[in-house]
C-alpha positions in Angstrom: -97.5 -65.1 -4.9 -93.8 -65.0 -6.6 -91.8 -68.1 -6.9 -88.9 -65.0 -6.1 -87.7 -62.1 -5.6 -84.3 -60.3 -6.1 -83.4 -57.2 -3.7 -80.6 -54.9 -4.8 -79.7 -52.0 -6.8 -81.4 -52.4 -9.9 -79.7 -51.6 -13.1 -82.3 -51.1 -15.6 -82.0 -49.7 -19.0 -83.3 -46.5 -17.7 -81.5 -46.1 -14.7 -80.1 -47.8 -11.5 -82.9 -48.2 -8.8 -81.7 -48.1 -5.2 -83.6 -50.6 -2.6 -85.2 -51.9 -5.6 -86.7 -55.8 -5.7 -87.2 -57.7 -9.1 -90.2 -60.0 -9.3 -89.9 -63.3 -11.3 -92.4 -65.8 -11.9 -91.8 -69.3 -14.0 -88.7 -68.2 -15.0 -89.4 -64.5 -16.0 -89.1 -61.0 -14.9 -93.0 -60.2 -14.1 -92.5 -56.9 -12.4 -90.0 -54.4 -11.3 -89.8 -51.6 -8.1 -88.7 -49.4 -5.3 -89.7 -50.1 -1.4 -91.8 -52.7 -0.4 -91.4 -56.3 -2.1 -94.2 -58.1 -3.1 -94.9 -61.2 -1.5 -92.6 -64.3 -2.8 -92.0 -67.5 -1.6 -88.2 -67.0 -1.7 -86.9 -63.5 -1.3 -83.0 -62.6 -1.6 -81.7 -59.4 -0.5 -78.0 -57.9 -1.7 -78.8 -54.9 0.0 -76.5 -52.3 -1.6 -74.7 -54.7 -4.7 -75.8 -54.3 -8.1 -78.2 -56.6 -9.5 -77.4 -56.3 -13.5 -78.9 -58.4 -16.7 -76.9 -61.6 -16.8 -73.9 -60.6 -19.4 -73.9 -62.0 -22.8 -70.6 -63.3 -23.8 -70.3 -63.1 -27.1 -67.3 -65.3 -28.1 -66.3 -67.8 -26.3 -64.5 -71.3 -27.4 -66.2 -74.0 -24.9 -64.5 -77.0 -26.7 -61.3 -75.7 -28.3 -59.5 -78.3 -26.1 -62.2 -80.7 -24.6 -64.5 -81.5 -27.1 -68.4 -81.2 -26.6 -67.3 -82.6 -22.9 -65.6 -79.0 -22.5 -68.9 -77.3 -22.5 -69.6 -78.4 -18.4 -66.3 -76.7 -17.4 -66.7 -73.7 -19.0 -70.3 -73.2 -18.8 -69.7 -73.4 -14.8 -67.2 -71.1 -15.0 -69.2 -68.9 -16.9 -72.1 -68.7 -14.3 -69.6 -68.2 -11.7 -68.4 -65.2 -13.3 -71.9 -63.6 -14.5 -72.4 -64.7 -17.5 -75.9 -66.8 -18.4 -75.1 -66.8 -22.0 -72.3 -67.7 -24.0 -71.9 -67.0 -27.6 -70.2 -69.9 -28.7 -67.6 -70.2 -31.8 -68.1 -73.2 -34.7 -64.7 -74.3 -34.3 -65.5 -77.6 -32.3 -62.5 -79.9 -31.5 -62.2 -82.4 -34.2 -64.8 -80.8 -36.1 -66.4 -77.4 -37.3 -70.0 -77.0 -36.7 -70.5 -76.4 -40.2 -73.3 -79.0 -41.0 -77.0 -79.6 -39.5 -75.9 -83.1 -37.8 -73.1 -81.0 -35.9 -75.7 -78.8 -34.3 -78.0 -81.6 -33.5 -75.1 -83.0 -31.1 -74.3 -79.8 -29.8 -77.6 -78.9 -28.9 -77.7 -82.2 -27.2 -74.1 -82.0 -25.4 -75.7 -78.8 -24.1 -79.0 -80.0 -22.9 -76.9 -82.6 -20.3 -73.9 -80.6 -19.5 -74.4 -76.5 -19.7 -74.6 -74.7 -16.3 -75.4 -71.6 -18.3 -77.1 -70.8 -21.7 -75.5 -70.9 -25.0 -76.3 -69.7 -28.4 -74.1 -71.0 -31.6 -71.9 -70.0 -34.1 -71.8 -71.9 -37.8 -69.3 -71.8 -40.4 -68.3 -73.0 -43.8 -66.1 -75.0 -45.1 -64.1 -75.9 -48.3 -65.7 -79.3 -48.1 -69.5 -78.0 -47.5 -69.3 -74.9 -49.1 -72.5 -72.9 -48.6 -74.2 -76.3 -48.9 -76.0 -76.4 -45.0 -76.0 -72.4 -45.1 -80.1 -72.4 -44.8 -79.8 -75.4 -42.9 -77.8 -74.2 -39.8 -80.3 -71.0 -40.2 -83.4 -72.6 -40.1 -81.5 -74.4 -36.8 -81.0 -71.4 -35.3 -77.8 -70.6 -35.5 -77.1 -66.5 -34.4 -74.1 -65.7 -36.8 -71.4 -67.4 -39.1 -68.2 -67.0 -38.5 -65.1 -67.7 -41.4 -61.2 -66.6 -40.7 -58.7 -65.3 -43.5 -55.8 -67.1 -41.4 -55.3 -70.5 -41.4 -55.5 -71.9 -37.6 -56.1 -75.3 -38.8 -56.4 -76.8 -42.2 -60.0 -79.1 -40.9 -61.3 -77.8 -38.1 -60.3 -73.6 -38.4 -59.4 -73.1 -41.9 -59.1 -70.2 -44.3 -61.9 -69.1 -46.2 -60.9 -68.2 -49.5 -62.7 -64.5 -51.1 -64.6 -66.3 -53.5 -66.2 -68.7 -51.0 -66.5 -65.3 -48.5 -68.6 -63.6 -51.6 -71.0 -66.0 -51.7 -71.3 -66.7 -48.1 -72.2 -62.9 -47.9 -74.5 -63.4 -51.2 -76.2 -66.3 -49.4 -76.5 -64.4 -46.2 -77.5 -60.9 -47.5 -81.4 -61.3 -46.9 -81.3 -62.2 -43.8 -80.6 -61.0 -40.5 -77.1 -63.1 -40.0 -74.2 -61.7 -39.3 -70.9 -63.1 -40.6 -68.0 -62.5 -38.4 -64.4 -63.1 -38.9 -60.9 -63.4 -37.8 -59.3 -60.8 -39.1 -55.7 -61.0 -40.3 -54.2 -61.2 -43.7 -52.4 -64.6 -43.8 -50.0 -63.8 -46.1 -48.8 -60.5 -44.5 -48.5 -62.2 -41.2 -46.7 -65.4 -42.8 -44.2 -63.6 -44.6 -43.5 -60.9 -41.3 -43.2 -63.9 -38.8 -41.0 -65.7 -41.2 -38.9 -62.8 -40.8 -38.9 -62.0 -37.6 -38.2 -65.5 -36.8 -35.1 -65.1 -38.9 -33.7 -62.1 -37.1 -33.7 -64.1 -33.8 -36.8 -61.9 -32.3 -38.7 -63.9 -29.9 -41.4 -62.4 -27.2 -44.6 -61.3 -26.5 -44.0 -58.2 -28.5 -42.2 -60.1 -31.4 -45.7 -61.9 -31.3 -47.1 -58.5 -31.9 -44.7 -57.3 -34.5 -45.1 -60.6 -36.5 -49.0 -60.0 -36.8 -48.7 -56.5 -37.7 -51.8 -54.4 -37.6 -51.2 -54.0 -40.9 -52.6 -57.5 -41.3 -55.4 -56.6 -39.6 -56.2 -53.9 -41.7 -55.8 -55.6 -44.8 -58.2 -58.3 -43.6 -61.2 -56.2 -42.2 -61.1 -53.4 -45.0 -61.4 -56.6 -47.6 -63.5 -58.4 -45.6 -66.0 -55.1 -45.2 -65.2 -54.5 -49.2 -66.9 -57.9 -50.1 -69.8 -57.0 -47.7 -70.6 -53.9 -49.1 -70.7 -55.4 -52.5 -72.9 -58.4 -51.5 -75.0 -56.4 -49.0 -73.8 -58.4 -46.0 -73.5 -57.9 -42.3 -69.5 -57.8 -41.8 -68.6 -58.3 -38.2 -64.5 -58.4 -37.0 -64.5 -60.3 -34.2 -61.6 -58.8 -32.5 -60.5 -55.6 -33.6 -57.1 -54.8 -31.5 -56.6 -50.7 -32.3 -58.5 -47.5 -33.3 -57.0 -47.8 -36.5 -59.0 -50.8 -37.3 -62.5 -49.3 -35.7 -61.7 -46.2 -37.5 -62.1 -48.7 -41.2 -65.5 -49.7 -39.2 -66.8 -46.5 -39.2 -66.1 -45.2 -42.6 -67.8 -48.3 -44.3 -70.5 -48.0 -41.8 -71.0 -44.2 -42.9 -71.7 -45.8 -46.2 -74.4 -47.3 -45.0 -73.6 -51.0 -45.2 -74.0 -53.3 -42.3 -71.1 -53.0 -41.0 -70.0 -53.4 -36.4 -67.1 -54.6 -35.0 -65.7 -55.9 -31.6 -63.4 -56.2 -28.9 -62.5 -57.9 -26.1 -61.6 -57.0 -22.9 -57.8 -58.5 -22.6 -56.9 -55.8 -25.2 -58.3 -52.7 -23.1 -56.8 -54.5 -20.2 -53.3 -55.7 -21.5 -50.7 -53.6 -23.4 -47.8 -56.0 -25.1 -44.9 -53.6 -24.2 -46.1 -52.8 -20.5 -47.2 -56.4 -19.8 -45.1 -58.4 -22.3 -42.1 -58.9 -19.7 -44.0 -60.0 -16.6 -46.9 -62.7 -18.6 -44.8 -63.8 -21.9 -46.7 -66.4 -23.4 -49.4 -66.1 -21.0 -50.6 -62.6 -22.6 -50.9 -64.5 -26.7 -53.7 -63.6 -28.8 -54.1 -63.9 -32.1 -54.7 -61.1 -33.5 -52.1 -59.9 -31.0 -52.6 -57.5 -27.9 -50.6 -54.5 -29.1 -48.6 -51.9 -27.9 -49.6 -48.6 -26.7 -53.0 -49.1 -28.1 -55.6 -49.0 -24.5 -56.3 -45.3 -25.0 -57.4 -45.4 -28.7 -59.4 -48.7 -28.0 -61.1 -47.2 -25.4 -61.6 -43.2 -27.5 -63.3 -45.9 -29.9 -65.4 -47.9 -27.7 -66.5 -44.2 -26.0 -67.4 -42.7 -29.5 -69.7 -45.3 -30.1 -67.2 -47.5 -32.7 -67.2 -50.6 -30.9 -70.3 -53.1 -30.9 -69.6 -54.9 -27.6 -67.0 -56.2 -25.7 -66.1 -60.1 -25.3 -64.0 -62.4 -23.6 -62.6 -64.3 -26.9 -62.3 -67.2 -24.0 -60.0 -69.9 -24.9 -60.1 -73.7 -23.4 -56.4 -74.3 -23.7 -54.2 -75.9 -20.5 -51.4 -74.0 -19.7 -49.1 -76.5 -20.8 -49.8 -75.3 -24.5 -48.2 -72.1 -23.4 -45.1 -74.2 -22.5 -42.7 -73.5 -25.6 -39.2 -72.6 -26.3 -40.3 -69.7 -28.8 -43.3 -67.5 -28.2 -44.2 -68.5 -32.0 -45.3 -72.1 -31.5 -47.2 -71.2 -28.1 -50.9 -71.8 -28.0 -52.6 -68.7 -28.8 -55.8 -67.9 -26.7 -56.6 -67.3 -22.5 -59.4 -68.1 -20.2 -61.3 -65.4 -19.9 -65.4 -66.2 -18.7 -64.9 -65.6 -15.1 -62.3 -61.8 -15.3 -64.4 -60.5 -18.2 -67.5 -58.9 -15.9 -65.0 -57.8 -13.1 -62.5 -56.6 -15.1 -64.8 -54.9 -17.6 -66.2 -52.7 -14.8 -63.3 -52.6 -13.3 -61.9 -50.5 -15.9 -64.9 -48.5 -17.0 -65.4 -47.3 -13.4 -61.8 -46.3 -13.3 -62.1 -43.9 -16.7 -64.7 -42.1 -15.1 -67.8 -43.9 -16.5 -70.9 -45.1 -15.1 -69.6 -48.7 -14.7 -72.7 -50.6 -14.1 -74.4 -49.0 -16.9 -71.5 -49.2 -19.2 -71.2 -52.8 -18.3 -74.9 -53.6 -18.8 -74.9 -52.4 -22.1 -71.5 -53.6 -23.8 -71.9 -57.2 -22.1 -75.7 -57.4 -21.8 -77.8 -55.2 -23.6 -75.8 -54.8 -27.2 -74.5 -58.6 -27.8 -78.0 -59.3 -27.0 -79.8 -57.6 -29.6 -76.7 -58.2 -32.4 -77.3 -61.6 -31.7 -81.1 -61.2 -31.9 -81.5 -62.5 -28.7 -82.8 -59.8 -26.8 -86.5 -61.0 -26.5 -85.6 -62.9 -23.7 -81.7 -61.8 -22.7 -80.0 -58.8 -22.1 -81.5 -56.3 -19.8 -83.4 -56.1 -17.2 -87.3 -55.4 -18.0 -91.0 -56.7 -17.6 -91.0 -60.0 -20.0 -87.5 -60.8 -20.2 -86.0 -64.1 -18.2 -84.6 -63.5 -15.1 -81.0 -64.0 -15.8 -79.4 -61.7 -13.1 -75.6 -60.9 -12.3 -75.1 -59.6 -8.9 -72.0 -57.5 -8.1 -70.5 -56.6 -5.2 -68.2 -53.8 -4.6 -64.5 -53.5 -3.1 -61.2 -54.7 -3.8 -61.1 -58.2 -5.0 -57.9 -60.0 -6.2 -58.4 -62.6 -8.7 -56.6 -66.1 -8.2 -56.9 -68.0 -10.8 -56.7 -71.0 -9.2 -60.1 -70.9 -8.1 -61.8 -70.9 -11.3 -64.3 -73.5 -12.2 -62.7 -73.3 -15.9 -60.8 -76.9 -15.3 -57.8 -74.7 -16.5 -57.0 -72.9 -13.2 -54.9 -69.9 -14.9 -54.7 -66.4 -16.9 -53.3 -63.5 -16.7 -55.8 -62.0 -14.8 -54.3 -63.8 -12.1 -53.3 -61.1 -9.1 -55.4 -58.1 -10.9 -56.9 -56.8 -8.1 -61.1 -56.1 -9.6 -63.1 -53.1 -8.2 -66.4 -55.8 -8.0 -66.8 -59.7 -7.3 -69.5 -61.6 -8.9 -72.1 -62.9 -5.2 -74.4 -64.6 -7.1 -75.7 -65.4 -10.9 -79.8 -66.3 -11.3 -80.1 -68.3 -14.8 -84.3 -68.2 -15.3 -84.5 -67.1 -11.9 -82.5 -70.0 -10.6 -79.7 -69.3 -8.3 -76.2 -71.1 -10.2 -74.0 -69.2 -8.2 -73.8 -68.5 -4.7 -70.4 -66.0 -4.5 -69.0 -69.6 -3.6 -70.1 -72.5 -5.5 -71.4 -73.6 -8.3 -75.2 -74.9 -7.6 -77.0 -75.5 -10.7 -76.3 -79.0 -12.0 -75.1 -79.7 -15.5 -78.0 -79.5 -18.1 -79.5 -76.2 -16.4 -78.4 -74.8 -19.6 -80.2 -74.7 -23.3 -79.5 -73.5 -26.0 -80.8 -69.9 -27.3 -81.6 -69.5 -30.6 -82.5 -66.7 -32.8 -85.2 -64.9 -33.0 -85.2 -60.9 -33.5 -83.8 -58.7 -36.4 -81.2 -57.8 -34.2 -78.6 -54.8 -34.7 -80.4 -53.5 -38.1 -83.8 -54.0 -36.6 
């Protein structure tokens, strides 16, 4: 007999199976079907909502704010919003996670407080150099991540070119990607020193500051000193089709080269929005103006990698600031990012539950080399499940399990609601409540080839 099974619409990678059940046993998917369900000694049935893979959210920043104690918040607002797995970035508050001792008490502030799974980021720093490199691999760390704009001097600093060359050298045979934040620091310090000076303030003199010029600069460089090393080069948030356009013609090359977006920048557009969220709408890079329709021709030709929530852990009152310049850049993003995803893939005409499978399932999965166990739904994999239920839902932020209780989401009305979230075949979210207790979570290492398999 089966310890469950899940009824539903079943979105597999070959298709969405109506009145279909999923079978799970310790933990794992064991079989899959139409009709009559298999005996189970707990049996749930969503009768018409979608049952999809659990998303994969591949950036996130659990303890921007918190600390390691961050990760409980928003790893419970990340099962209530879908998502089993979090991606999360090296940037830990006070310290980078750029050594083996600083994954050792990650993995360990995981194992007591994560309602959902997480896999890890490293980086490098001027201090360690490439030093703990094969270290954080042999740890299982699923990508680096470096930036070529100084957020903070210790804990998110710049990364030099001569350090980022032989961070690529070090990486280049293996199967680790090294992402960035793309934006050319001196471009972007010089043009808000300007604007600044003209008396400009506003979302969209946020924008202008951090032209996409910057952005340019920084990912055809940062692609440039892949190719040459025979890296993987991975933007991490890539804001226009201008920049996807750069990914495509080094990709043609024949380089490792993918790129990716989040979803406040195919949601958001800085001179629509700008007026009405101020402060609430900052990114860095910036959400742009007039620049939904090419993200989205990009993401549709097959340009973008996957889509993310870039989620940030920072209280509202960092948004609280006379100038939109020395505002806290970053939202909250874990628990809008499935809904509103869909939400706006159903409403460009696409097959929204398949579309959504695959940019926040199926594809971060396999880039992250993951996807032995996450990121669809098939025979061997672990049951992490997303159910979704259609309608008109509007979002208030205040009920977010996030400890942050606000976005900009807040009022969007979503086409779907997240009614429950299985983590290994475990209920964690019952459409109300979290239910899983802290340290249900662990973390995911890697284990495939992943995108260049």
């Amino acid at each position: 007999m089966l310890d469950r099974s899940v009824k539903g619409a079943i979105v597999t990678p070959e298709g969405t199976l109506v009145n279909g059940w999923i079978g799970i046993q310790d933990g794992r998917i064991v079989a899959i079907g139409q009709g009559e369900v298999p005996q189970a000694h707990r049996t749930e049935d969503y009768g018409e909502c979608l049952i999809l893979p659990g998303a994969v959210d591949g950036q996130t920043h659990a303890t921007d704010y918190g600390g390691l104690p961050g990760i409980a918040p928003a790893t419970a607002s990340a099962i209530a919003g879908g998502i089993t797995t979090l991606v999360d970035m090296p940037y830990d508050n006070p310290d980078p996670l750029d050594r083996e001792e600083r994954f050792d008490l990650k993995v360990d502030a995981i194992a007591a407080l994560a309602h959902a799974d997480m896999a890890l980021y490293g980086t490098v720093t001027g201090e360690t150099r490439i030093d703990h490199v094969e270290g954080l691999a042999r740890k299982g760390v699923v990508a680096f991540k470096i930036s070529s704009f100084e957020n903070s001097p210790s804990r998110f600093p710049r990364i030099a070119e001569d350090l980022t060359l032989d961070l690529f050298e070090a990486l280049a045979q293996t199967d680790l990607p090294l992402g960035l934040h793309n934006e050319d620091q001196e471009i972007v310090l010089a043009r808000m020193g300007r604007v600044r000076d003209a008396g400009v303030d506003g979302i969209v003199a946020h924008s202008a500051s951090r032209p996409l010029a910057a952005e340019l600069a920084a990912t055809a460089q940062f692609f440039a000193i892949a190719q040459a090393a025979g890296g993987h080069a991975h933007p991490v948030h890539q804001t226009a089709k201008e920049s996807f356009d750069i990914t495509r013609m080094f990709a043609r090359t024949g380089m490792r080269a993918t790129g990716e977006t989040c979803v406040h920048y195919l949601w958001f557009d800085a001179a629509r929005d700008g007026e009405k969220y101020g402060a609430m709408m900052k990114v860095n890079p910036p959400v742009r103006p007039d620049a939904v329709d090419g993200l989205w021709q990009s993401l549709e030709e097959g340009d973008v990698a996957f889509v993310s929530s870039d989620h940030s852990s920072w209280p509202i009152d960092n948004k609280f600031t006379p100038s939109i310049f020395d505002a806290g850049a970053g939202i909250p993003g874990l628990e809008t990012l499935v809904p509103a995803f869909y939400t706006l893939a159903r409403r460009r005409g696409h097959d929204a539950a398949k579309m959504t499978a695959d940019m926040l399932s199926s594809r971060p999965a396999k880039f992250f080399g993951i996807d032995d166990r996450k990121g669809a739904i098939e025979v061997g994999r672990e049951a992490d499940l997303t159910v979704l239920e259609e309608g008109a839902f509007v979002w208030d932020a205040k009920k977010a399990h996030d400890g942050l209780k606000w976005t900009p989401f807040d009022g969007e009305t979503f086409d779907v609601r997240v009614r429950a979230t299985y983590l290994r075949g475990e209920l964690g979210w019952d459409g109300e409540n979290v239910v899983n207790p802290e340290g249900s979570g662990r973390v995911v290492k890697r284990a495939t080839k992943g995108w260049y398999a």
